[in-house]
C-alpha positions in Angstrom: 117.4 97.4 70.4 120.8 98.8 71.4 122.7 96.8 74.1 124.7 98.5 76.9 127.3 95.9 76.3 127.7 97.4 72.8 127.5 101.1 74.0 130.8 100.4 76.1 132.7 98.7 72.9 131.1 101.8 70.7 132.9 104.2 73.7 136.3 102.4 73.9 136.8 102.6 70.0 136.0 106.5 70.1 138.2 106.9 73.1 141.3 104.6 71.6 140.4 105.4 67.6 140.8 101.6 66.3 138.6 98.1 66.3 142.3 96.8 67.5 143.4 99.3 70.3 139.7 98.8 72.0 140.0 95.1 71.6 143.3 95.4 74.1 141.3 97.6 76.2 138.4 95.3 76.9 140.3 92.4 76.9 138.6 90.9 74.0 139.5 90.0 70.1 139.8 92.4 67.0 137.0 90.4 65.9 134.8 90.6 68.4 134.7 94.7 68.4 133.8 94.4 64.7 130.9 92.0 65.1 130.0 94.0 68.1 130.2 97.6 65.9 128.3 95.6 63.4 125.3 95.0 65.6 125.0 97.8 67.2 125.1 99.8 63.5 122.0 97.8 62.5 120.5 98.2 65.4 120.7 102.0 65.1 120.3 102.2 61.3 122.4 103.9 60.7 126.7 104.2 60.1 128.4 105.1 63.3 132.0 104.5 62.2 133.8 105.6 59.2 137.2 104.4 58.5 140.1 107.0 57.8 143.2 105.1 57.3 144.3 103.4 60.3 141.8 104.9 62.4 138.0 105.3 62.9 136.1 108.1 62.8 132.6 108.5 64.6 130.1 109.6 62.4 127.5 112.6 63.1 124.9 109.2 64.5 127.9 107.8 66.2 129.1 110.9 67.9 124.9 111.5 69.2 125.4 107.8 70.6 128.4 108.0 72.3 127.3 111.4 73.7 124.0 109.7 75.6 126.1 106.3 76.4 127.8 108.2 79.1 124.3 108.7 80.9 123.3 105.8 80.0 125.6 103.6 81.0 126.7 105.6 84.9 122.3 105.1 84.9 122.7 101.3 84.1 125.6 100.9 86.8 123.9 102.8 89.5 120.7 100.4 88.9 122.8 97.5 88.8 124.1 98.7 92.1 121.1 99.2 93.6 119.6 95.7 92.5 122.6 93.9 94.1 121.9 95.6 97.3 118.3 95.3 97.4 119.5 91.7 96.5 122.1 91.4 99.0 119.5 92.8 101.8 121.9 96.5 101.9 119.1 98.0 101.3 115.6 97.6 100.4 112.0 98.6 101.9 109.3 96.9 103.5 105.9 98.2 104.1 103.6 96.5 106.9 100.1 96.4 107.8 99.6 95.1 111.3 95.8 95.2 113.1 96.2 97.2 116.9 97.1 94.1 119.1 99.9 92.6 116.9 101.0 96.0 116.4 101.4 96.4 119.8 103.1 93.0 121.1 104.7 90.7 118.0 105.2 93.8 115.9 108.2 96.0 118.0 110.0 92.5 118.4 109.9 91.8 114.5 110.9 95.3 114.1 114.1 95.3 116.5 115.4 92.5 115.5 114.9 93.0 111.4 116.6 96.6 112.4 119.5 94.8 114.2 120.2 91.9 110.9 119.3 94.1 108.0 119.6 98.2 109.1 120.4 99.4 105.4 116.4 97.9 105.0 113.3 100.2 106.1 110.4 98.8 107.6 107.2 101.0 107.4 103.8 100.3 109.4 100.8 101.1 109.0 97.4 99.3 111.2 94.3 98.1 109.4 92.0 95.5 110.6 91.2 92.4 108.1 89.8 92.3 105.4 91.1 95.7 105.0 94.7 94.9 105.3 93.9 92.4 102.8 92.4 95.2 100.4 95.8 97.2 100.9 98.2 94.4 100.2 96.4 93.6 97.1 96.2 97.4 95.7 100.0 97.2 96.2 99.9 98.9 99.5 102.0 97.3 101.6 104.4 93.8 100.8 103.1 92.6 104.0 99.6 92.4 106.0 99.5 90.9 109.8 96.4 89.6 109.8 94.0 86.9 111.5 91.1 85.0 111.1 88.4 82.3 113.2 89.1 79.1 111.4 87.7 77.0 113.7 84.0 78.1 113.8 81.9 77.6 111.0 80.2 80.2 109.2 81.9 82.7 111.2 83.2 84.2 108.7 82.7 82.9 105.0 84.9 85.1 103.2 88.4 84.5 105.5 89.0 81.7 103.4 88.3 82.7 100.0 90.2 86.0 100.6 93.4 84.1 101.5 93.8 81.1 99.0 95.9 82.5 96.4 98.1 84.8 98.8 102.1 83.3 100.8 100.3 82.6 104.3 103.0 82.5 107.0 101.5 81.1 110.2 102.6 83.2 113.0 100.5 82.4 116.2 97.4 80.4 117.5 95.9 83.1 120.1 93.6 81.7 122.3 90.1 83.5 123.8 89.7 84.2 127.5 87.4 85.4 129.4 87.3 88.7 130.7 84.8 90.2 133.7 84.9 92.8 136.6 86.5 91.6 139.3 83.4 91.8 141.4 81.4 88.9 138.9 80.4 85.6 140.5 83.1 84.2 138.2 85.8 86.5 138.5 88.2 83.5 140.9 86.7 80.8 138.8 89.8 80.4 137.1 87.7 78.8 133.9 84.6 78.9 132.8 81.9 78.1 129.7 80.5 80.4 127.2 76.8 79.0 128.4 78.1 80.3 132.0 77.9 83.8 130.3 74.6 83.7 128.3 72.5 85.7 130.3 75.7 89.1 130.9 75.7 92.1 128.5 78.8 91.8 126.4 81.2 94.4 125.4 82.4 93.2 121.7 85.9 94.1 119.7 86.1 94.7 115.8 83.4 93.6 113.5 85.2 90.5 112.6 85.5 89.7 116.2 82.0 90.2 116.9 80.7 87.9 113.9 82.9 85.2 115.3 82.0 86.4 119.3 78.2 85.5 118.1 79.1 82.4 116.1 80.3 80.9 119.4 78.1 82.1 121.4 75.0 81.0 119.7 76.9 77.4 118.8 76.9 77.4 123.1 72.9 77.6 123.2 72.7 81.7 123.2 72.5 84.6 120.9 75.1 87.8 123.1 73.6 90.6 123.9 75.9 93.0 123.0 75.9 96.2 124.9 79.0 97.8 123.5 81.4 97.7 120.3 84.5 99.3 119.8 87.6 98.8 117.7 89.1 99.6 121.1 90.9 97.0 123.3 92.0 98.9 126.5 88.5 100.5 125.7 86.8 97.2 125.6 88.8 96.2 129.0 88.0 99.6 130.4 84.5 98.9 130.0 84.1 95.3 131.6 86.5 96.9 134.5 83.4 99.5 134.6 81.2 96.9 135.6 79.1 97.4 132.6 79.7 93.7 130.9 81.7 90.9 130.1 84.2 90.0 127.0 86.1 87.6 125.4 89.0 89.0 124.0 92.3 87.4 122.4 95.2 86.8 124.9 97.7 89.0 122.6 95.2 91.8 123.0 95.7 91.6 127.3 99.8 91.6 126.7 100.2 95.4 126.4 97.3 96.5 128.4 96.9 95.5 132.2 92.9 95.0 133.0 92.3 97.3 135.9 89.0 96.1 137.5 88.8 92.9 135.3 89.4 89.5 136.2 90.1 86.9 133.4 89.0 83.3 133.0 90.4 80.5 131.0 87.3 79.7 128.5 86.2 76.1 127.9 86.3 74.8 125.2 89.3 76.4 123.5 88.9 79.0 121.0 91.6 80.3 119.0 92.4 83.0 115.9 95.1 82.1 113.5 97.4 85.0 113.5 99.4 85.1 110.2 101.4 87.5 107.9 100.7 87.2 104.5 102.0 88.3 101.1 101.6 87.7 97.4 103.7 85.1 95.4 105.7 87.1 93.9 106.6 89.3 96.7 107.6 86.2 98.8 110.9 85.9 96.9 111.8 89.7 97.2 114.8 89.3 100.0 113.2 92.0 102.3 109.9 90.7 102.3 111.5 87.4 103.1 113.7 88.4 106.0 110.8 90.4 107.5 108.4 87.2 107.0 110.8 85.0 108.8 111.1 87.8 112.1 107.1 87.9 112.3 107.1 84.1 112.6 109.9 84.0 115.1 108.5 87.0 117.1 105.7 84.9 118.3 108.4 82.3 120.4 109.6 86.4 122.7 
């Protein structure tokens, strides 16, 4: 294998003409450049020095090698320079996978402030609901994937768990449920209510991990939800109980960006929340980037 470190010796003996000259020119010993020259011959197989008199001559292998070194050593620097930078947070690139809500609320906040503490870094962003975030940050997708799950209900959803044991988990935030109905319901000024207080209303339901959970609660409170209406949708989902054509539970994040006209919220008893966190693999936790940008997803959460 020929070293770079040889190539530049093997350069500043063609350039000077002696073992001794380049010696004074790298700041190293006589010796040294031989043993060096040495190496980098066996290495190549081949003679790349031939000695006339007081000076050395490159042979027809040695002038080939000095030829490419050029290239190959400006290549070498250039990645070395781009390393340290990627290293030193200059420069680097971070994609992220965000589902709508957090997109919409904890997302611009990590975003502004990453832009303001690291600008030479770019920050992509993409939206995908879990698992499917999960899917694209294990393909090599993304480096991160805002993502949540109902850890708190049993059966809700079997594979949350499983998906997310051998990934960095960076908790983020605990987002409660509330309650949301027209503002014309008998429970509309309640200020809280139960999930049995509900059991007989048509339900307007979120994303098909929301639902599964939305229907684990629900039938854990006596009742199975009829659900009327599913969308991926928030404001559509808040659109629709402002309609007068059901009711919904719906994380508080989701309510942060959109302002229900015609809907009423109600504090639900007992408290359900979804863990909200931004996960990555192993080895991308160390990547300086990825880092930074985990740290300003946590902190977003405290606005």
């Amino acid at each position: 294998m020929i070293e770079a470190r040889h190539l530049r010796v093997l350069r500043a003996v063609a350039r000077t003409g002696s073992f001794s000259a380049a010696a004074r020119e790298l700041g190293c010993t006589q010796p040294a450049v031989s043993q060096q020259m040495k190496a980098l011959e066996q290495s190549a197989g081949t003679p790349l020095l031939v000695r006339t008199g007081r000076e050395m001559r490159l042979t027809q292998a040695g002038e080939a090698l000095v030829r490419h070194a050029a290239g190959i050593l400006a290549g070498l620097s250039a990645a070395e320079d781009e390393v340290a930078a990627i290293a030193g947070l200059r420069s680097g690139r971070v994609r992220l996978v965000s589902f709508p809500s957090g997109s919409s609320t904890l997302v611009p906040t990590a975003l502004a402030r990453m832009r303001a503490a690291h600008p030479g870094v770019r920050v992509s962003l993409d939206e995908a609901e879990p698992p499917r975030s999960i899917e694209l940050l294990r393909n090599g997708e993304c480096e991160i994937a805002l993502a949540f799950r109902y850890p708190e209900v049993p059966g809700a959803d079997p594979s949350a768990g499983a998906e997310w044991e051998d990934l960095v988990v960076r908790p983020v935030l605990s987002d409660r449920l509330v309650g949301l109905v027209p503002d014309g319901h008998r429970l509309a000024k309640a200020g809280a209510a139960c999930f049995a207080d509900l059991a007989g209303e048509p339900w307007i339901a979120g994303c098909p991990r929301c639902r599964t959970h939305l229907v684990e609660v629900c039938e854990r409170a006596g009742f199975t939800p009829r659900i009327d209406f599913a969308t991926d949708d928030y404001p559509a989902v808040i659109g629709l109980v402002g309609a007068g054509l059901g009711v919904a539970a719906l994380p508080e994040l989701t309510l942060e960006s959109v302002r229900p006209k015609g809907a009423s919220t109600v504090r639900m008893e007992p408290a359900v929340h979804r863990e909200i966190v931004a996960l990555t693999l192993p080895d991308l936790a160390h990547v300086p980037a990825v880092g930074a940008m985990l740290d300003q997803l946590a902190d977003a959460a405290g606005r």
